[in-house]
C-alpha positions in Angstrom: -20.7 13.9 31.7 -21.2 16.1 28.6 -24.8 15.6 27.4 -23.4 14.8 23.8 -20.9 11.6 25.2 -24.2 10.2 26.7 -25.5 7.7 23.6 -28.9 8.4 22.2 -29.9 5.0 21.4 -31.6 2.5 23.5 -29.7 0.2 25.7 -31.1 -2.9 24.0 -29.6 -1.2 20.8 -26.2 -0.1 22.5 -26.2 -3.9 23.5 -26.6 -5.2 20.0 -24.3 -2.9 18.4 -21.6 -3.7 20.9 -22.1 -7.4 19.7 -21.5 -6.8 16.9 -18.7 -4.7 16.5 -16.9 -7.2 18.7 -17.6 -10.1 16.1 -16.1 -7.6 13.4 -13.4 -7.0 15.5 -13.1 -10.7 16.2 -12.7 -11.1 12.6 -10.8 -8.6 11.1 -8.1 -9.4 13.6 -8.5 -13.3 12.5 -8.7 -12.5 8.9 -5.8 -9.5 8.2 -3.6 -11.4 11.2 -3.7 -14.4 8.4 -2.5 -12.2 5.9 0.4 -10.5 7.6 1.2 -14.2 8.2 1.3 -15.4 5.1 3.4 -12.3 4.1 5.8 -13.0 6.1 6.1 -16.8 5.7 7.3 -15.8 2.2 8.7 -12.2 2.3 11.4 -12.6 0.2 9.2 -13.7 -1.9 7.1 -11.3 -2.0 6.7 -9.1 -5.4 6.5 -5.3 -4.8 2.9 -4.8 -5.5 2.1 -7.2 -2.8 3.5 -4.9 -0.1 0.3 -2.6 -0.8 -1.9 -5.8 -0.1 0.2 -6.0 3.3 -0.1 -2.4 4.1 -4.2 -2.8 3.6 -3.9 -5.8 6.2 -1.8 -3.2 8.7 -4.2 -0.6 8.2 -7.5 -2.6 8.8 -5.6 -4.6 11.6 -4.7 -1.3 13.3 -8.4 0.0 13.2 -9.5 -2.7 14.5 -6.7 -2.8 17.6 -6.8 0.7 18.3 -10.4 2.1 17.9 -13.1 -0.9 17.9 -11.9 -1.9 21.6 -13.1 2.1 22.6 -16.1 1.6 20.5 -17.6 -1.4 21.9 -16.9 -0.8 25.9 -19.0 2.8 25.0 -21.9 0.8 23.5 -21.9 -1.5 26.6 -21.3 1.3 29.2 -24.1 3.1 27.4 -22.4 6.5 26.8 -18.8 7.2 25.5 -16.2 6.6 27.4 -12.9 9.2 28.3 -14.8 12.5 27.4 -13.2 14.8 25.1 -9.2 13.3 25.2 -10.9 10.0 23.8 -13.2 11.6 21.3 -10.0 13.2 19.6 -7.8 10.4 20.0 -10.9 8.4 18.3 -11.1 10.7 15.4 -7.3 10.6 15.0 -6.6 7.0 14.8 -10.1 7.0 12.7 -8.6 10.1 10.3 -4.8 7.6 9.8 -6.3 4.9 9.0 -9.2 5.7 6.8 -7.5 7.7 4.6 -4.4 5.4 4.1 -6.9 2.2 3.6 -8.3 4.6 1.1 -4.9 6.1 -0.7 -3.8 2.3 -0.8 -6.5 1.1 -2.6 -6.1 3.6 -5.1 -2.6 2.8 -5.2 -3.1 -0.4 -5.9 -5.4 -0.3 -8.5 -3.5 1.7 -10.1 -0.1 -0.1 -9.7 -2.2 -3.3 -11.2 -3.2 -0.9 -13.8 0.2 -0.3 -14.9 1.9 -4.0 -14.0 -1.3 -5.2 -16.3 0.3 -5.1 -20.1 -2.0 -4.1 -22.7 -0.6 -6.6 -25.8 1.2 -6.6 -27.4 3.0 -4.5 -24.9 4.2 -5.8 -21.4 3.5 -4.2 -18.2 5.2 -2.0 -16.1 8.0 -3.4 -13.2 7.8 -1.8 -10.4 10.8 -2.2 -7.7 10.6 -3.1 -4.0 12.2 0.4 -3.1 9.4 2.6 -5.2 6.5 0.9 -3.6 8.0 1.1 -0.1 8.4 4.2 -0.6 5.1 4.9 -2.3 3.7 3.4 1.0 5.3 6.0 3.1 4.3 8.5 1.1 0.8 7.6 2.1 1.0 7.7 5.8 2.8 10.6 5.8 -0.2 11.8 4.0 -3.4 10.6 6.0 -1.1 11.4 9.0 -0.6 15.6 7.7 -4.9 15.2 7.3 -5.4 13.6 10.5 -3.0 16.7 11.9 -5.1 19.1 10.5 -8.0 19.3 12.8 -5.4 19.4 16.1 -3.6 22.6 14.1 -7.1 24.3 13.9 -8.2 23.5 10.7 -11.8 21.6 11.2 -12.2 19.7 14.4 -13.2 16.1 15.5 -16.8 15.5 17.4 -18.7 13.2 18.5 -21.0 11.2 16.0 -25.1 12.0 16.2 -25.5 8.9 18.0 -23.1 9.5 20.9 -20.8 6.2 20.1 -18.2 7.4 18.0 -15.9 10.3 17.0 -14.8 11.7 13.5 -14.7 14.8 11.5 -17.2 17.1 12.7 -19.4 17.3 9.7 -21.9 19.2 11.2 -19.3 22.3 11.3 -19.8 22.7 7.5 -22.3 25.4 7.7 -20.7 27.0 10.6 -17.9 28.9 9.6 -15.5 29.0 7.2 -12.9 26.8 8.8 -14.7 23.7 8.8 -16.4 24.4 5.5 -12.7 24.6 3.5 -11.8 21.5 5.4 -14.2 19.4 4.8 -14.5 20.1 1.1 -11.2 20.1 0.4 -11.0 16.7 2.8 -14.0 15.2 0.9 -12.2 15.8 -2.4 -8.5 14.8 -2.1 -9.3 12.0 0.2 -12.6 10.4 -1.5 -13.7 11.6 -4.5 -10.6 11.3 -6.2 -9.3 8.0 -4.5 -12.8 6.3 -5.6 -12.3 7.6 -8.9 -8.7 6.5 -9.3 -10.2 2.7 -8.2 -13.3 2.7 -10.6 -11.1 3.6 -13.5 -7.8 1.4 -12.5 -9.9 -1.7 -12.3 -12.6 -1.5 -15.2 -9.4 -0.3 -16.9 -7.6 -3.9 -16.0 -10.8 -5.2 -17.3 -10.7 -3.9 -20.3 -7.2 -4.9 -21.2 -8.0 -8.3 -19.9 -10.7 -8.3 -22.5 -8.3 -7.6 -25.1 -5.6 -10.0 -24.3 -8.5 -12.7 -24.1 -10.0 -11.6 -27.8 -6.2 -11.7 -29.0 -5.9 -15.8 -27.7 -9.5 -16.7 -29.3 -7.9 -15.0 -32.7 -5.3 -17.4 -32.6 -7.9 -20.5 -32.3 -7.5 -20.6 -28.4 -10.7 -22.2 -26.4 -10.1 -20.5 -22.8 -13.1 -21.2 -20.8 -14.5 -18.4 -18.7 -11.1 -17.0 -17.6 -12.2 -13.1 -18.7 -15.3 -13.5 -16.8 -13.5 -14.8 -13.1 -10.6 -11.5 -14.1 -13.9 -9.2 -14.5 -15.4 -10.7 -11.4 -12.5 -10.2 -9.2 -11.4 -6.4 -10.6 -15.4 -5.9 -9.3 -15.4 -7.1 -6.4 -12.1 -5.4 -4.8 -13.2 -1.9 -6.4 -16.7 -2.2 -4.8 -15.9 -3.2 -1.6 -14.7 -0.6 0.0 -17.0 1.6 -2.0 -20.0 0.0 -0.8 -19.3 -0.3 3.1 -18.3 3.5 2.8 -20.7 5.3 0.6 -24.2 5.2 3.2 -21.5 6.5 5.9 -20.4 9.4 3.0 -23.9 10.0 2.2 -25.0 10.5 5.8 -22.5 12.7 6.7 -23.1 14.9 3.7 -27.0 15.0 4.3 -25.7 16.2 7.7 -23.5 19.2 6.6 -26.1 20.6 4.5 -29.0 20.0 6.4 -27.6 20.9 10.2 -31.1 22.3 11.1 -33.0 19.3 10.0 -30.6 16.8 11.6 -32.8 16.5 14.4 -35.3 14.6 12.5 -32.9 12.3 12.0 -33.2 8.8 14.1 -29.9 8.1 15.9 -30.7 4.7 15.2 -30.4 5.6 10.9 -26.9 7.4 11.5 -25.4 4.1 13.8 -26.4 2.0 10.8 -24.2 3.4 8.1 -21.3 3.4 10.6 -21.5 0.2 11.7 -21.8 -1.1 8.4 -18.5 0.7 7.3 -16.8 -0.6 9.6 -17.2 -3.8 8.0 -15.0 -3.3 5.1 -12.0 -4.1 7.6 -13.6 -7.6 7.8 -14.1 -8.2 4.0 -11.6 -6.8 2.3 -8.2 -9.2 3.7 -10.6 -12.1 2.4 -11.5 -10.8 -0.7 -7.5 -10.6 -1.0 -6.4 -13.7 0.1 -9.2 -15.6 -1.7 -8.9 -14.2 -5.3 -5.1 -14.2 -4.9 -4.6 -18.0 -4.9 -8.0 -18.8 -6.9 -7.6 -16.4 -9.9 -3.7 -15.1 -9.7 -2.3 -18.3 -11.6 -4.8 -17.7 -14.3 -3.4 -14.1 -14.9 -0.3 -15.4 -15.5 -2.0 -18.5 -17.7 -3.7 -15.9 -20.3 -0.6 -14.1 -20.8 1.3 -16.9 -20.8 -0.7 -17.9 -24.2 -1.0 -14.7 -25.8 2.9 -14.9 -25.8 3.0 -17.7 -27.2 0.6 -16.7 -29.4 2.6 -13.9 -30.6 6.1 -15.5 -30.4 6.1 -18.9 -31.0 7.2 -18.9 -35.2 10.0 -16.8 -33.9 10.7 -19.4 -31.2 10.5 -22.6 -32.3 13.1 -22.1 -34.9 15.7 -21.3 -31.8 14.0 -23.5 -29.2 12.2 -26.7 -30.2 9.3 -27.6 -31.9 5.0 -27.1 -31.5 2.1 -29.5 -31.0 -1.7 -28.1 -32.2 -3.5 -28.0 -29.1 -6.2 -26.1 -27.4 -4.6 -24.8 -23.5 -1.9 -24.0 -22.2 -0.4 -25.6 -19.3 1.1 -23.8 -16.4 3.7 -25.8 -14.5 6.1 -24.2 -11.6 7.2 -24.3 -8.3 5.6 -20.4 -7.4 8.7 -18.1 -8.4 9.7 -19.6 -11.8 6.9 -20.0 -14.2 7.1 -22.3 -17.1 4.6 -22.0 -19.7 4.1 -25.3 -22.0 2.0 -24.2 -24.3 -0.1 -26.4 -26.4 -0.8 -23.8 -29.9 -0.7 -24.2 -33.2 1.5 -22.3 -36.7 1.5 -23.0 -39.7 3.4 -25.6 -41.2 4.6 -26.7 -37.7 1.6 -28.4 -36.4 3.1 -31.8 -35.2 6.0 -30.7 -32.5 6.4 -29.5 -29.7 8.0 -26.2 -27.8 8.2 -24.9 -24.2 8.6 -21.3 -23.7 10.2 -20.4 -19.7 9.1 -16.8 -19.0 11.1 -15.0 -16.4 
C-alpha cells in the first residue's frame, strides 16, 4: 500500500475518530431523513422556498450515505481503504456535495432576502418552476467543479492525515495548474457563497428591525419577536460558517506553507475535518426547529404592520376595530387569518378581521 493511504495517527486516535464519525453519520441520516419526511408528508404544500430547505437535507443526507461509510471503515482498518480509485471517488462525492450545500445556502438566504418585504413594500413571489430550476442550476454547477480535477485541472489527494480525500491543496505552490484552480475554486465556491449568506441574513435582520419599529409606531407592544427573527437569521448563517472555516483555514495554511507542513501534527489537520463534517448533523435541526418555533411569528409581525398600515382604509369596506395590543393569528397552516386587535382614530370600539392570502 502507498505510504500516503497508510494513516498517520495513532490507532487509539483512528479508533476514536471512527466513533465518532459513525455517531455523526448516525445522526445526520436520523435528522435530514426527518426532514425529507416531513416534506413529503405535505408536498403540495410545500411553498417554493422550502424546496431549497429539502435540497440542503438531500445534500447532507447524501454525504453522509456515500462518503462517511468510506471514512469510518479507513479509521478502523487503520489506513484508507481502495487506494487511488477510492481517494478520487472520495474527493468527487466530497467536491458535489460541498459545493451545492454551499450554493444552496446562499441561495436561500438570498431567496429569504427577497421573499422578506421591506414596508411598506411586500416581498418578492417566487414560483415552484424558478426554484426548481434554480436548484438544478446548482448541481449542475458543483457537478462542472467536481469535473474539473478528472479533466486535468487540479487534482484530488489524500488529506495529511491519511483518512480522507479532497482537493489537493498542497499542489498550490506546485505549478500553475493547481494554483489557478484552487484560487479560482476558493473564490467562486467560498468566498463569495459566505458573503452572499452574511449579507442575505443580517440583511433580513435589518428589515425585520424596521417592520418591528414601524408596529411599535402604531402603539403595538410585541414582546421580543425581533430578537427570536435576529437569533434565528444568526444561527443558520453561522452554522455552516463555523463547522467550515478551521477546515478553510487549514487548508490555506497548507498551500502557502507546503515546506512547513511537516511540522504540522496529523492529529491538528483531522480535527478541523472532523468537526466540518458536523454541519451535516446541525444544520437539518437548526431547520426544522426554527421553522415551526419562529415561522408563525414571521407571518404574525407582518400580519400587524398591515394592519397597521391598512386598516382606516379597511374597516370602512370590511367591518369595524377594537383598541387592543396583539394580534392574533388563527389558521389551519395554508390560509392565514389575521384578527388583529389595533387601534385608529375615531374607531376605537369595533372590531375588523383582515384574511391575507
Amino acid at each position: 500500500m502507498d505510504d500516503k493511504y497508510i494513516s498517520k495517527l495513532s490507532p487509539t486516535v483512528d479508533f476514536w475518530a471512527g466513533m465518532y464519525l459513525l455517531i455523526i453519520a448516525i445522526l445526520s441520516i436520523l435528522g435530514n431523513a426527518a426532514v425529507l419526511l416531513n416534506a413529503a408528508r405535505r408536498l403540495t404544500l410545500l411553498k417554493p422556498p422550502e424546496l431549497l430547505t429539502v435540497n440542503l437535507a438531500v445534500t447532507d443526507i447524501g454525504m453522509a450515505l456515500s462518503m462517511y461509510p468510506l471514512s469510518i471503515s479507513s479509521a478502523f482498518n487503520h489506513a484508507w481503504i481502495g487506494g487511488d480509485a477510492s481517494c478520487l471517488y472520495y474527493g468527487l462525492m466530497g467536491m458535489i456535495f460541498s459545493i451545492t450545500s454551499i450554493m444552496t445556502l446562499a441561495v436561500m438566504g438570498l431567496v429569504r432576502y427577497l421573499v422578506t418585504g421591506s414596508p411598506p413594500k411586500t416581498g418578492v413571489k417566487f414560483q415552484r418552476r424558478t426554484i426548481s430550476i434554480v436548484i438544478s442550476a446548482i448541481w449542475l454547477y458543483a457537478g462542472l467543479w467536481a469535473l474539473f480535477p478528472l479533466l486535468g485541472w487540479g487534482s484530488y489527494g489524500p488529506e495529511p492525515f491519511g483518512l480522507a480525500c479532497s482537493i489537493d491543496w498542497t499542489g498550490y505552490g506546485q505549478s500553475l495548474n493547481h494554483s489557478t484552480f484552487i484560487m479560482t475554486l476558493s473564490v467562486l465556491c467560498t468566498f463569495i457563497p459566505c458573503l452572499t449568506i452574511l449579507f442575505t441574513y443580517f440583511g433580513i435582520a435589518w428589515k425585520l428591525h424596521r417592520a418591528y419599529r414601524s408596529i411599535q409606531s402604531n402603539d403595538f407592544q410585541y414582546g421580543n419577536i425581533e430578537k427570536k427573527i435576529t437569533l434565528m437569521a444568526v444561527m443558520i448563517s453561522s452554522g455552516f460558517l463555523i463547522a467550515w472555516t478551521p477546515y478553510v483555514v487549514v487548508s490555506f495554511w497548507s498551500m502557502f506553507h507546503t515546506r512547513e507542513q511537516g511540522y504540522m501534527s496529523p492529529f491538528l489537520t483531522l480535527l478541523p475535518c472532523l468537526f466540518a463534517k458536523s454541519s451535516t448533523v446541525y444544520n437539518p435541526y437548526i431547520y426544522f426547529i426554527f421553522q415551526r418555533t419562529s415561522c408563525h411569528k414571521v407571518h404574525r409581525l407582518f400580519c400587524c404592520f398591515h394592519q397597521a398600515n391598512s386598516s382606516a382604509n379597511r374597516a370602512k369596506l370590511e367591518g369595524k376595530m377594537i383598541k387592543g395590543s396583539d394580534c392574533n393569528f388563527i389558521g389551519d397552516g395554508t390560509d392565514q387569518t389575521c384578527a388583529g386587535l389595533i387601534g385608529a382614530p375615531g374607531r376605537q370600539s369595533e372590531n375588523e378581521v383582515i384574511t391575507l392570502s
